[in-house]
VMD Tcl script that draws the C-alpha trace (Angstrom):
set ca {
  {-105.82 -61.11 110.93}
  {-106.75 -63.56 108.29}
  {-109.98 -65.87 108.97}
  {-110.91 -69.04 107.27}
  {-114.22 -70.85 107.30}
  {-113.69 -74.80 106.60}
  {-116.26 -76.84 105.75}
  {-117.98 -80.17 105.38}
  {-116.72 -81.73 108.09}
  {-116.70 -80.36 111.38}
  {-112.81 -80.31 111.47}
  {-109.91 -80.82 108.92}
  {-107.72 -83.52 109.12}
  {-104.48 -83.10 111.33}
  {-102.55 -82.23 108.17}
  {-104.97 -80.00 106.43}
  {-105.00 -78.15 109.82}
  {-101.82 -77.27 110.14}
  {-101.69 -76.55 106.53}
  {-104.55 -74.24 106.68}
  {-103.25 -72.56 109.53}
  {-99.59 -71.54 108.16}
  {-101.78 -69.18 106.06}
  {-104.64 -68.31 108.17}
  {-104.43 -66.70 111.87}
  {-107.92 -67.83 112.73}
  {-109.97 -70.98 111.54}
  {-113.87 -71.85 111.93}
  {-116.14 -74.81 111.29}
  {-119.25 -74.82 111.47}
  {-120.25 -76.83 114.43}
  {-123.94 -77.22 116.25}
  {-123.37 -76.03 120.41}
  {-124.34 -79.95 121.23}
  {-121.45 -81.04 119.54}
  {-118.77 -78.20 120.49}
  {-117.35 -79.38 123.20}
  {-116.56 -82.86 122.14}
  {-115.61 -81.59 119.39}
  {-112.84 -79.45 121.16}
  {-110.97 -82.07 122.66}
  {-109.74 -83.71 119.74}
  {-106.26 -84.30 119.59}
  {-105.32 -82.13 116.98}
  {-107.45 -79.13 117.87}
  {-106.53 -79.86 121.40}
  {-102.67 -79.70 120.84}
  {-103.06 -76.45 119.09}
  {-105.12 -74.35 121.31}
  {-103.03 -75.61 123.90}
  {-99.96 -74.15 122.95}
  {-101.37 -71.19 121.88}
  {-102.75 -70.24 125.05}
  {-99.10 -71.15 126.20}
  {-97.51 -69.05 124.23}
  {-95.58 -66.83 126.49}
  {-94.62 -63.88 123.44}
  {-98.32 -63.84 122.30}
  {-97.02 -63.25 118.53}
  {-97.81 -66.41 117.27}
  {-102.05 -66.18 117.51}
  {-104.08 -68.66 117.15}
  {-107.85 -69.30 117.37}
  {-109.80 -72.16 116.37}
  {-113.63 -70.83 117.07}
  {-116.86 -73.05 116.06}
  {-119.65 -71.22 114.72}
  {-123.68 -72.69 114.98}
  {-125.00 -72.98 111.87}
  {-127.91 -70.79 113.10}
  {-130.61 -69.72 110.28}
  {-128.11 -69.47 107.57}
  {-129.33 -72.23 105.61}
  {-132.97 -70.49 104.97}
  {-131.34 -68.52 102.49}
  {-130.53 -71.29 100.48}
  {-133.49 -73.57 101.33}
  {-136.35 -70.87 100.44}
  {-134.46 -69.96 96.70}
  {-136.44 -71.26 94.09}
  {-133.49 -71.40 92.07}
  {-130.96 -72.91 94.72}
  {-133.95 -75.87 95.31}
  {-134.02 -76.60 91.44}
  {-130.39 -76.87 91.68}
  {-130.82 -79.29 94.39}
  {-133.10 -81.58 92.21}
  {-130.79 -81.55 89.98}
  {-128.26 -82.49 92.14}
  {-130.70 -85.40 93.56}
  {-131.65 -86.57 89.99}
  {-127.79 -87.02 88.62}
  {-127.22 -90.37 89.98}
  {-129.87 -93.37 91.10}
  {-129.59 -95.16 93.93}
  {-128.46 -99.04 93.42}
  {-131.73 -101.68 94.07}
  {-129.93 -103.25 96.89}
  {-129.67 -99.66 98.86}
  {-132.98 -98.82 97.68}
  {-133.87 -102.01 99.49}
  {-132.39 -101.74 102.88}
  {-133.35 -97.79 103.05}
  {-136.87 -99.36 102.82}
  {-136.22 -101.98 104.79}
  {-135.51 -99.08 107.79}
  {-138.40 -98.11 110.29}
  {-138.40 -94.09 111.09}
  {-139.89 -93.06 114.17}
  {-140.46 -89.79 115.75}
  {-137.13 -88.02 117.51}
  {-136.34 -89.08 120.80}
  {-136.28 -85.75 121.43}
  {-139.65 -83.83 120.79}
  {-138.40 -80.49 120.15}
  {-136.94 -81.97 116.78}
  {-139.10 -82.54 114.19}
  {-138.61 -84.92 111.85}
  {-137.62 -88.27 111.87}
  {-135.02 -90.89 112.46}
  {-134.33 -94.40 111.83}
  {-135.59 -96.52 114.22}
  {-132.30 -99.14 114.89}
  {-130.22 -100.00 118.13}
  {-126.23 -99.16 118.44}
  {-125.45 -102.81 116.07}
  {-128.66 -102.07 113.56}
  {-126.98 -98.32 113.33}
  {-123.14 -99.66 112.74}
  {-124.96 -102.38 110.00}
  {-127.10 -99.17 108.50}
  {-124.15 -97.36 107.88}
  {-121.82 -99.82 106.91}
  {-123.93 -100.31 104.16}
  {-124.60 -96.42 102.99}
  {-121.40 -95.52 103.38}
  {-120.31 -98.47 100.70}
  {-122.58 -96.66 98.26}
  {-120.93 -93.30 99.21}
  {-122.69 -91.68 101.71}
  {-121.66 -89.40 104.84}
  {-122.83 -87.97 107.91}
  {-123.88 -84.31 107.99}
  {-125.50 -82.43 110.96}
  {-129.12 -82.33 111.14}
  {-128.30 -78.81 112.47}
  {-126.95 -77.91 109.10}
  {-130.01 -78.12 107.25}
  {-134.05 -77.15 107.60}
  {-135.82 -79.71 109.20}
  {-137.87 -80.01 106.28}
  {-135.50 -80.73 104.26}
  {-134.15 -83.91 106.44}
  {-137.64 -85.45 105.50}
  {-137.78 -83.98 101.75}
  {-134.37 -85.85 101.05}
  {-135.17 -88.86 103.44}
  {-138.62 -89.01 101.15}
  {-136.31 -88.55 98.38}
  {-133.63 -91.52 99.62}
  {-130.76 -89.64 99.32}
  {-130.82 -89.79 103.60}
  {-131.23 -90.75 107.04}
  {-131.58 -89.15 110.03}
  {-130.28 -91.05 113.57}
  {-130.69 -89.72 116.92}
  {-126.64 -90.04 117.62}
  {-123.76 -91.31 116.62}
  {-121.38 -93.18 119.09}
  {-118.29 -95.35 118.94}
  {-119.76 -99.35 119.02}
  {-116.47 -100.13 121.34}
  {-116.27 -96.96 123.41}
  {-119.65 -95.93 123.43}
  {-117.54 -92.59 123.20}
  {-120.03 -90.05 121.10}
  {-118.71 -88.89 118.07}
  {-121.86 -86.66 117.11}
  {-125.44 -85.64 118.15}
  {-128.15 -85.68 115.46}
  {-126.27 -86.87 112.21}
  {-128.04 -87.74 109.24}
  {-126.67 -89.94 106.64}
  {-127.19 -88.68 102.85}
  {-125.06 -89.15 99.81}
  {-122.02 -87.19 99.80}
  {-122.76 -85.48 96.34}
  {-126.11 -84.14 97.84}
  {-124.51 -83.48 101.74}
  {-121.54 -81.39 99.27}
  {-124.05 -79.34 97.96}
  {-125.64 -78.43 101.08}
  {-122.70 -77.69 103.24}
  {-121.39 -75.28 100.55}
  {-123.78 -73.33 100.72}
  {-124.43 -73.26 104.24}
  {-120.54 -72.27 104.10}
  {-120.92 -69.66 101.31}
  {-123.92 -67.79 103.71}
  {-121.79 -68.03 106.93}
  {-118.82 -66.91 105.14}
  {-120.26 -63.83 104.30}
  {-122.00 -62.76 107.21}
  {-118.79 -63.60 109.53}
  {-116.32 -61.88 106.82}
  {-114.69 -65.63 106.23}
  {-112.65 -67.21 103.48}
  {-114.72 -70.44 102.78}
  {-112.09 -73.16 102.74}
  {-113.65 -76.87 101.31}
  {-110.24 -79.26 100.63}
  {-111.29 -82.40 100.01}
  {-113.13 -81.94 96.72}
  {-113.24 -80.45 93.99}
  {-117.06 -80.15 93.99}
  {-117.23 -78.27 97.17}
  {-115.60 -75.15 95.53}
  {-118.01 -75.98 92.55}
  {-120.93 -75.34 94.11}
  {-120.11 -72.09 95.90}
  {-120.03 -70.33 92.79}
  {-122.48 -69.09 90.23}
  {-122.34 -67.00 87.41}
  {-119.10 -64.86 87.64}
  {-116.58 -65.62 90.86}
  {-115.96 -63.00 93.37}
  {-112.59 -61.46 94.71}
  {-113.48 -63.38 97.63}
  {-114.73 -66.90 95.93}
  {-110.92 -66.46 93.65}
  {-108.98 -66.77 96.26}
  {-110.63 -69.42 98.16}
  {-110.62 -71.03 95.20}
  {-107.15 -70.62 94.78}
  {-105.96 -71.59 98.14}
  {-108.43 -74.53 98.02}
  {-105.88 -76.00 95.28}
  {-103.00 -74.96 96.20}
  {-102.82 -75.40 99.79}
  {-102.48 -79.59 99.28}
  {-99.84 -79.11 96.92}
  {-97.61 -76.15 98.38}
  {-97.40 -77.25 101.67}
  {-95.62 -80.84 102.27}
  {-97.64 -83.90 103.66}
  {-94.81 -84.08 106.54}
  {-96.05 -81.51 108.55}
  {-98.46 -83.61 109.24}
  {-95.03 -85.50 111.24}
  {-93.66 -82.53 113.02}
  {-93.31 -82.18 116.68}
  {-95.70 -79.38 117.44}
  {-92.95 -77.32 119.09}
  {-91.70 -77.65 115.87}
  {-94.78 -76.65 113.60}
  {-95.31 -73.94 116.50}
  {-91.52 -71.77 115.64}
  {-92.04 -72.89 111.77}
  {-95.32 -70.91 111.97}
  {-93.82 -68.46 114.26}
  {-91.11 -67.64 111.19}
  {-93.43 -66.56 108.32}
  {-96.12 -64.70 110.27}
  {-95.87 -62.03 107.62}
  {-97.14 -64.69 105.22}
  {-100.52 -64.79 106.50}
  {-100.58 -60.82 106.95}
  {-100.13 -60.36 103.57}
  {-101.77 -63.64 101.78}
  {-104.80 -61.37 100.71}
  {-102.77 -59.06 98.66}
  {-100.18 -61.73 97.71}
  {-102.79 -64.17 96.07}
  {-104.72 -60.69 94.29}
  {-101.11 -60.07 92.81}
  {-100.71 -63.68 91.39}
  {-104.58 -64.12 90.03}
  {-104.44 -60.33 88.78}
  {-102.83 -61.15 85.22}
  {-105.70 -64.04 84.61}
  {-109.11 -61.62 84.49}
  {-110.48 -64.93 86.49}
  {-113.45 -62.63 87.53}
  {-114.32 -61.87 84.17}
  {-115.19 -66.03 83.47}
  {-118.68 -66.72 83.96}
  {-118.03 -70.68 82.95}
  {-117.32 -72.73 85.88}
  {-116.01 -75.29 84.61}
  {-113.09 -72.63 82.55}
  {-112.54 -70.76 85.73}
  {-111.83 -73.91 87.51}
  {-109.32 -75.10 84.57}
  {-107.72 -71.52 84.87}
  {-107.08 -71.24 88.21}
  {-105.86 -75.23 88.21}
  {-103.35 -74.13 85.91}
  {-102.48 -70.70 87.76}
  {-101.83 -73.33 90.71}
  {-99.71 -75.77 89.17}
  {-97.68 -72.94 87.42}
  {-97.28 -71.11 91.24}
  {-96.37 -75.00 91.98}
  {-93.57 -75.45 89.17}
  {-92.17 -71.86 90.96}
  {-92.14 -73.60 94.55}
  {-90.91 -76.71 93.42}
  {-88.01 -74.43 91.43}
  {-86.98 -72.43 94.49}
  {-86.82 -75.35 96.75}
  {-84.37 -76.75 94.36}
  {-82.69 -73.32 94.40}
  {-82.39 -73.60 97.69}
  {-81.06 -76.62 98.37}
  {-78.29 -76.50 96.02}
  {-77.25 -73.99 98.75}
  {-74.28 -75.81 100.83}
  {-73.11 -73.14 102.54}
  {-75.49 -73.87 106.14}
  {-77.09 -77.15 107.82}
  {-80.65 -78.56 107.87}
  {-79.48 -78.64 111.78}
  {-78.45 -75.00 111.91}
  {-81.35 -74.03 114.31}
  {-79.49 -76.31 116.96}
  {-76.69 -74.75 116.46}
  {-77.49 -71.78 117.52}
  {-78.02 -69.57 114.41}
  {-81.82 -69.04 114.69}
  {-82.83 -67.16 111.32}
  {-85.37 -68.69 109.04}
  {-83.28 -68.49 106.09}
  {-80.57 -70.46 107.01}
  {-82.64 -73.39 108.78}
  {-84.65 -73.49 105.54}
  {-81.90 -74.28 102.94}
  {-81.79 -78.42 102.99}
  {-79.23 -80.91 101.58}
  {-76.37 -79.36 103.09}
  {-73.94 -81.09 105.24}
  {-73.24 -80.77 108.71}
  {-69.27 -80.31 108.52}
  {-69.92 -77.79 105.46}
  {-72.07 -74.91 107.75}
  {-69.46 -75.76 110.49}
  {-66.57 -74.76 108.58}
  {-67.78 -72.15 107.47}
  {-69.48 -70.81 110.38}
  {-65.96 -71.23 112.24}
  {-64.24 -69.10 109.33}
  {-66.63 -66.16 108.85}
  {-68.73 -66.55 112.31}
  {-73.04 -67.24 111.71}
  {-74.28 -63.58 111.29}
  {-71.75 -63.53 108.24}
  {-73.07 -66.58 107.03}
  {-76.32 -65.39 107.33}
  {-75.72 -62.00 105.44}
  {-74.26 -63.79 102.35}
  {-77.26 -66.05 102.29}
  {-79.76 -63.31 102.51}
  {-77.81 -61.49 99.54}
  {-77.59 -64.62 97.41}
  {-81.06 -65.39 98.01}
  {-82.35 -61.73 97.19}
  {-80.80 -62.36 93.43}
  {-82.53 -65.76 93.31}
  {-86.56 -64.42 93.60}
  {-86.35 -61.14 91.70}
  {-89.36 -62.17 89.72}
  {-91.48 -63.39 92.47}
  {-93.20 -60.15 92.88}
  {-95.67 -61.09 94.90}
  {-93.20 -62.90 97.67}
  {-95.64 -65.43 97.99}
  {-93.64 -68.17 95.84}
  {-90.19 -67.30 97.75}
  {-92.01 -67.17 101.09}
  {-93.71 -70.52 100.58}
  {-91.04 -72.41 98.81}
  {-88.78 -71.70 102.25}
  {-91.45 -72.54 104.35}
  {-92.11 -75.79 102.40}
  {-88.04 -76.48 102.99}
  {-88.33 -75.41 105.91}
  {-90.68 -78.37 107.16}
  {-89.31 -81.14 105.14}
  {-85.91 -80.22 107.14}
  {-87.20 -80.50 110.72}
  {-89.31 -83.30 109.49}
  {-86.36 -85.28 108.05}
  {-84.07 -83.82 111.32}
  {-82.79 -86.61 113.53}
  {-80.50 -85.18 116.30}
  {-76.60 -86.63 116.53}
  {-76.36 -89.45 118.88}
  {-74.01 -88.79 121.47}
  {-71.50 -92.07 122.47}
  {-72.92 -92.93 125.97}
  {-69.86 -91.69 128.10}
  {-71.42 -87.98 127.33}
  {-75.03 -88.82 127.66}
}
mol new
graphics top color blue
foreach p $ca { graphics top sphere $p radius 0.5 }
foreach p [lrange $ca 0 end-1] q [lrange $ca 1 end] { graphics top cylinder $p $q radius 0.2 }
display resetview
């Protein structure tokens, strides 16, 4: 069972959820207990664990777990080394006069709540929407409090690279979006959840999985990369480019048999990713900045392959991008896209679907003899896979049959 561990945030975006999850059985964030629950009945985590637990043939498992950031960050926080890193990450950029100026112009009080120690700025709900309206305009984000030593909220707040607030509600709603955020600068909050996400990772056997940015996967590694730190690194490219934005627009029953189809994917990604990177002695680069260029261009070669076979593929016009409605069921033939609906009926009359399906499977085996790996040819059908049921509007009947 594979097991990712995304981070900064304390859940991907709809579309980099279902992404992550064609690959990966079981996802984590790293979530504080005050903030779990809330944080479990959003939508899109919502939709998925429902169905999950609905899932009557328990073969398509699913489980979307939160782990507390505990004591993990001491590790970090109490390295000499990781601290003059920080600095350094603190002293790359200045702060612009007029932020300097309204972080100063900010009261901090003691906690609400006295069993946290530090403290927080001292605003009501509109002087909180105005304080961050402003930060995040200069590029700063919330982070848990939870995520980090206490001392360090006040080092950085000293520092003005953050600010703590006791919550963090919707102004309409009043809904609460988050207990105990601080607001830093992204850079610095980047730098901090990494690692916090490289610690956890390791003691919970995880795949660290940052998407968003580039320098999340940056500062993870030091010195040479790891088995473990290569292929995190190489999913965390590839995963936005292999796997269409338009799953994002799939009908979850949809995304649910999709994901159902190419379980086998995520049993084997470990080996199929050590097959691809193997050739590129990635481990052996003790640059960053080269092992980041290398694996970019492993990706966008793996890419070109995709993009190939899904051409491959739909040159294909022997079935339909509606064939799973018509009762043929096999992931091969609803995959294959740009064929027309009176071209799989013909031939599905002449030869009958299981036929169809044979000569598909045999023309397809010729097609990925170099894709040793099956990762490419796996992917690439997946990827047509979605952009068919995405792009799949069901045949209006004339009214005297509805």
């Amino acid at each position: 069972m594979s097991t990712c561990l995304y981070y900064p945030h304390y859940t991907p975006s709809q579309l980099h959820l279902r992404s992550a999850l064609l690959f990966y059985d079981n996802l984590r964030t790293i979530v504080p207990l005050e903030d779990q629950y809330h944080v479990s009945q959003r939508d899109h985590i919502a939709e998925i664990t429902e169905i999950a637990r609905n899932d009557d043939k328990k073969s398509n498992t699913v489980t979307i777990g939160m782990l507390f950031p505990d004591d993990a960050y001491f590790g970090w926080w109490n390295s000499a080394t990781e601290r003059d890193l920080l600095d350094l990450q603190i002293n790359s950029k200045e702060n612009h006069s007029e932020l300097n100026a309204r972080l100063r112009a900010v009261s901090l009080i003691d906690h609400p709540h006295q069993y946290y120690n530090y403290r927080v700025a001292d605003v009501d709900r509109d002087g909180q929407l105005a304080l961050m309206e402003t930060v995040v305009s200069y590029g700063w984000r919330l982070i848990a409090a939870q995520k980090m030593p206490e001392e360090a909220i006040q080092y950085l707040t000293d520092r003005r690279v953050a600010i703590a607030l006791p919550e963090y509600a919707e102004t309409s709603s009043g809904r609460l979006i988050e207990m105990n955020p601080v607001l830093m600068r992204e850079d610095v909050a980047d730098y901090i959840v990494a690692r916090l996400a490289r610690d956890l990772g390791a003691r919970h056997d995880c795949l660290t999985l940052g998407i968003e940015r580039k320098t999340l996967a940056q500062h993870l590694i030091t010195g040479n990369p790891t088995p473990r730190q290569i292929r995190a690194t190489f999913m965390k490219f590839a995963l936005p480019c292999v796997i269409p934005e338009q799953v994002d627009h799939l009908r979850i029953g949809d995304y649910w048999e999709i994901r159902s189809e190419y379980k086998d994917l995520r049993d084997d990604l470990n080996t199929l990713i050590n097959v691809l990177v193997a050739p590129r002695n990635l481990e052996e680069l003790s640059d960053t900045q080269e092992f980041f260029s290398e694996t970019e261009d492993l990706v966008n070669k793996v890419l070109q392959r995709v993009e190939r076979q899904k051409k491959t593929l739909s040159r294909q016009k022997a079935v339909s991008v509606a064939s799973y409605s018509l009762g043929v069921g096999t992931t091969l033939v609803s995959s294959l896209i740009d064929a027309s609906y009176g071209a799989f009926a013909s031939v599905a009359t002449i030869f009958g679907a299981p036929v169809v399906e044979k000569i598909v499977n045999q023309q397809l085996d010729t097609l990925v003899k170099d894709d040793r790996s099956g990762f490419v040819r796996n992917t690439a059908m997946m990827s047509a896979e979605i952009l068919a049921r995405a792009n799949y509007k069901p045949r209006e009947l004339p009214p005297y049959m509805i």
